[in-house]
N, C-alpha and C positions, 0 to 999 in steps of 0.2 A: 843345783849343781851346774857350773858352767862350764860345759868342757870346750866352750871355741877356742882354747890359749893350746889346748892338748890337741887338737885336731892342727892349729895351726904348725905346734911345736915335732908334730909326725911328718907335717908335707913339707916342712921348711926341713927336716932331717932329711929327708926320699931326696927332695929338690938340689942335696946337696951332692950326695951321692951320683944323680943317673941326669943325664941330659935332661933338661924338660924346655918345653915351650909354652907360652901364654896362650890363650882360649881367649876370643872375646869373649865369652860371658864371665871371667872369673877365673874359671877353674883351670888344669894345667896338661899337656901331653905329656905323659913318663918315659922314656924309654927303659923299660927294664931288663936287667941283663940276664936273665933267666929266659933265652931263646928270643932274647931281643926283639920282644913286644913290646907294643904301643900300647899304655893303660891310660884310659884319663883318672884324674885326680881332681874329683867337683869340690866347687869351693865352699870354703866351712859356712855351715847352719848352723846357728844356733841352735838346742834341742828343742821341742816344744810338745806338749801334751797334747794329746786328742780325747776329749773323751764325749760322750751325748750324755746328757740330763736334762730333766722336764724340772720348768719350773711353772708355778701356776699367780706368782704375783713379782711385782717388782721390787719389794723388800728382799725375797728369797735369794731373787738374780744378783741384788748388790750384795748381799749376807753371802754368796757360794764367790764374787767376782774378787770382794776384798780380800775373801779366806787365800784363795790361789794364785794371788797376782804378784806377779813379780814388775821389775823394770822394764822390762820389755814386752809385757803383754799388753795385748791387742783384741781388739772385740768385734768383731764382723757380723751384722743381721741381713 
């Protein structure tokens, strides 16, 4: 399920609504007008799974990598 298009399609609706300013890293200052506070709005992630598994040979690791993998995973040891 890719929801960055719905995360995008939420800030860019806020963003139209209520002043915002840019963040270097990304994300956005809100002003919202519910007592006209300052919220941030971090910029969209992707979602991504967590989970721990043992694996005890390297057939198992590629047989669990292919089942789960999408476009954008990523493998870190």
């Amino acid at each position: 399920m890719d929801t960055t298009n719905e995360i995008e399609t939420a800030i860019n609706a806020v963003a139209s609504r209520a002043p915002a300013h840019d963040l270097p890293d990304g994300g956005k200052l809100v002003i919202v007008p519910d007592g006209y506070r300052a919220e941030r709005v971090d910029p969209a992630m992707p979602p991504r799974a967590v989970q721990h598994v043992t694996m005890h040979d390297s057939e198992s690791f590629v047989a669990y990598v292919n089942r789960f993998k999408t476009a954008a995973t990523q493998i870190f040891a």
